[in-house]
C-alpha positions in Angstrom: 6.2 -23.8 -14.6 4.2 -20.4 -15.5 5.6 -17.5 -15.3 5.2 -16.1 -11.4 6.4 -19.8 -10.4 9.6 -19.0 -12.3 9.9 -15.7 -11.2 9.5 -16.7 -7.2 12.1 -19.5 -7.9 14.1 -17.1 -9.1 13.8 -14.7 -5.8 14.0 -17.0 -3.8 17.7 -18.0 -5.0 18.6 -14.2 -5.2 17.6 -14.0 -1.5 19.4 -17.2 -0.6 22.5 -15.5 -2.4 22.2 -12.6 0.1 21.4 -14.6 3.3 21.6 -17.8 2.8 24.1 -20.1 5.0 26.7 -20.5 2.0 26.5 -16.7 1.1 29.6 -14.9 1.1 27.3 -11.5 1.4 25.4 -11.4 4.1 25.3 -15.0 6.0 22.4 -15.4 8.4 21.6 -18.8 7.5 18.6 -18.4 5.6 16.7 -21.8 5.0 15.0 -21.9 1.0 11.9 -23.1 3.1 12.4 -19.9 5.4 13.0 -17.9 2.6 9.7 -19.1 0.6 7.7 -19.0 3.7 8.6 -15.1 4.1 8.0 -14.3 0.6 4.2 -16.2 0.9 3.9 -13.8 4.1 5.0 -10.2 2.3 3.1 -11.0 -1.2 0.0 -11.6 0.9 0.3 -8.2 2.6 1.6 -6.3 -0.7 0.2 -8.2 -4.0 1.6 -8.5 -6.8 0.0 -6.0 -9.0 2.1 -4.2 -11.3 -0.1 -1.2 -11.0 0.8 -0.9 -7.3 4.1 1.0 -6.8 4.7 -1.5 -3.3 3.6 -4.7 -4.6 5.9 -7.2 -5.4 8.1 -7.2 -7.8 11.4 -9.1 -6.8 13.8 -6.1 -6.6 16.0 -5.5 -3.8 13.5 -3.4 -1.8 11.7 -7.0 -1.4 14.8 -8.8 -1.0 15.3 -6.5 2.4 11.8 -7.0 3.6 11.9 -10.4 3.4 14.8 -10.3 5.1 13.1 -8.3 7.8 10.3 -10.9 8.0 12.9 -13.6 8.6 14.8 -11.8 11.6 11.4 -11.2 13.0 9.6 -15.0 12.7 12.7 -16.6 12.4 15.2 -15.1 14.6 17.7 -14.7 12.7 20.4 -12.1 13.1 21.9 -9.5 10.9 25.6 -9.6 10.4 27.4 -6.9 12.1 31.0 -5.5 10.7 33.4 -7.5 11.9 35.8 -4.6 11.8 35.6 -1.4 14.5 34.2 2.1 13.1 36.4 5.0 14.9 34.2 7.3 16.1 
């Protein structure tokens, strides 16, 4: 496995951590094949050049945009506080 295979497997985990249906975070129910199939979509519109301050790099920034894209193609939905904010 080279090194950008490793480091995708690797995101794709952390964002299964996050969002995933066994997450204890933020459970939207996630598929890994979701999850891959967003990343594929956001490195083709940002890279992966290093050089580039908003290519990919598997930070947290990426981890939300790929959320993003998955709320958007796949429908899933964000996971609102359970608890009521007093105004």
């Amino acid at each position: 496995m080279n090194t950008m295979n490793k480091e995708l497997a690797q995101f794709v985990e952390y964002v299964e951590d996050f969002y995933g249906a066994a997450s204890t975070l933020y459970p939207m129910g996630a598929t890994t094949k979701m999850i891959i199939a967003a990343t594929e979509k956001y490195i083709n519109k940002v890279g992966t050049d290093p050089e580039v301050s908003n290519s990919f790099c598997g930070d947290s920034l990426d981890r939300e945009k790929v959320r993003d894209i998955m709320i958007d193609d796949y429908d899933l939905v964000w996971p609102f506080c359970s608890e009521q904010i007093d105004s």
